[in-house]
C-alpha positions in Angstrom: 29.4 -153.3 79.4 29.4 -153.8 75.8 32.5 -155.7 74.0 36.0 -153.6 74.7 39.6 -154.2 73.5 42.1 -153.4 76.6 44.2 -150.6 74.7 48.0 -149.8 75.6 50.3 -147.5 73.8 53.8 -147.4 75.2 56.9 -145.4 74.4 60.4 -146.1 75.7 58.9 -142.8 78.4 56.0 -144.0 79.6 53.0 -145.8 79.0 51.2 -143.3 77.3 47.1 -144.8 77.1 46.2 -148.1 79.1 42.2 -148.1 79.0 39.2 -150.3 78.0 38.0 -148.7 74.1 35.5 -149.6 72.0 37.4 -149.2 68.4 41.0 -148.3 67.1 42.3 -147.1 64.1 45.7 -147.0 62.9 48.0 -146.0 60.3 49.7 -149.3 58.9 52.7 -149.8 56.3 49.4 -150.7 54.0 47.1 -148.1 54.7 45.3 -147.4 57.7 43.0 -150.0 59.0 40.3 -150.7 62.5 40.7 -153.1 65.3 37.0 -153.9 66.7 36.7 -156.5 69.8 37.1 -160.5 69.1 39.8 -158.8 65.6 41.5 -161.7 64.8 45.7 -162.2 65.8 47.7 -160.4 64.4 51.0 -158.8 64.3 52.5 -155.6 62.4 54.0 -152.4 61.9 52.5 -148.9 62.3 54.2 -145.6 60.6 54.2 -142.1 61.7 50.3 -140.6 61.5 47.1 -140.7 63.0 45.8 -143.2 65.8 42.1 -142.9 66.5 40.5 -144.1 69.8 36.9 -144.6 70.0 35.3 -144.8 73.8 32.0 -143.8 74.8 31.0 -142.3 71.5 33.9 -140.0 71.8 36.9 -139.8 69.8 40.3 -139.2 70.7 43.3 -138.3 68.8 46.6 -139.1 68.6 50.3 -138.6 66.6 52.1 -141.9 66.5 55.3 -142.7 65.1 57.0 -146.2 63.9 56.3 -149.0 65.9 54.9 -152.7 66.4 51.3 -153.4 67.1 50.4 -156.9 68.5 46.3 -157.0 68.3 44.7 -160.2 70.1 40.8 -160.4 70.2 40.5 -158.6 73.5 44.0 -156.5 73.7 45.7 -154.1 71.3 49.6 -153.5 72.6 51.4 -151.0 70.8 55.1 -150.1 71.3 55.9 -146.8 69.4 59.1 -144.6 69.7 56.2 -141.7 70.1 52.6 -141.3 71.1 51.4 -137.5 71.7 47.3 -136.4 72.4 46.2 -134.3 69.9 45.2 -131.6 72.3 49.2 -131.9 74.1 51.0 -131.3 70.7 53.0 -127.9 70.6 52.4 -127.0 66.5 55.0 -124.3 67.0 57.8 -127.1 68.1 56.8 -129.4 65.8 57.2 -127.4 62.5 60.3 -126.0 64.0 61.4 -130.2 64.0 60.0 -130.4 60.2 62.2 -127.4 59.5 65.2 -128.6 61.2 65.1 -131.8 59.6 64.4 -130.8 56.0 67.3 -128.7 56.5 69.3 -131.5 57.6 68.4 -133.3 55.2 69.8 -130.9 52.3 73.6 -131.2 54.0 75.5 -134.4 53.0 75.2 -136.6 55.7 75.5 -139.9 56.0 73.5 -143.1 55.0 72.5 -143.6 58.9 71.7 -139.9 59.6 69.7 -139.5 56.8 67.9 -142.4 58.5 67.6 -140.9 61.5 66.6 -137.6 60.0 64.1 -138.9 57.8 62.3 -140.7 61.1 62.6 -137.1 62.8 60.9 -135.9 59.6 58.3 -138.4 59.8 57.3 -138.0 63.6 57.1 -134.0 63.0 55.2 -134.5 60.2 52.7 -136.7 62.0 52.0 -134.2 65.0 51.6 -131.5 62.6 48.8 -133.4 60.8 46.6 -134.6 63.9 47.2 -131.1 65.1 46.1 -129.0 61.9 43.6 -131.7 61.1 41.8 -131.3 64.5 43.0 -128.0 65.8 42.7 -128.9 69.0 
């Protein structure tokens, strides 16, 4: 079997993807970047957008919001407060979230729920990307 990094994506519901892949690519505070077998350490954050899994010549999609990502040469953990397939994401709910948010976001609310609201924001606004992107 040709070099593999032990993928695991995990959300305070479940563990959402725990399988050997070939290649990831994720949306980091800097930019996007790759994780190939043997990457070196490392430890950062990911932000709200697009996390592509390569396995077997295929690709497979996914929305991801804020989290940690802790990449060792054979391992890539990721803890994320969400993590939904391409083909599972519900474009109708999710722009209704955008919606609800950006209209939140217009009241005067508070320094933390403006927070909160802009996370929201950020989450729907990732779904609704991987799905429109890949209209799956």
């Amino acid at each position: 079997m040709p070099d593999v990094l032990k993928l695991e994506v995990v959300t305070p519901d479940a563990v959402v993807y725990s399988e050997d892949v070939h290649m990831v690519t994720l949306p980091g505070v800097e930019g996007e970047f790759g994780v190939l077998p043997h990457h070196t350490a490392l430890l950062t954050q990911v932000v709200p957008g697009e996390m592509i899994v390569r396995k077997d010549g295929h690709e497979r999609f996914l929305a991801i919001g804020e989290g940690l990502v802790l990449v060792t040469g054979d391992r890539v953990a990721i803890v994320t407060d969400m993590a939904v397939a391409a083909e599972n994401i519900d474009e109708a709910r999710a722009e209704e979230a955008r919606e609800r948010a950006a209209a939140r976001l217009r009241d005067k609310i508070s320094d933390e729920e403006v927070a909160s609201v802009n996370a929201a924001l950020a989450r729907s606004l990732a779904q609704l990307r991987v799905k429109r992107r890949r209209r799956v």
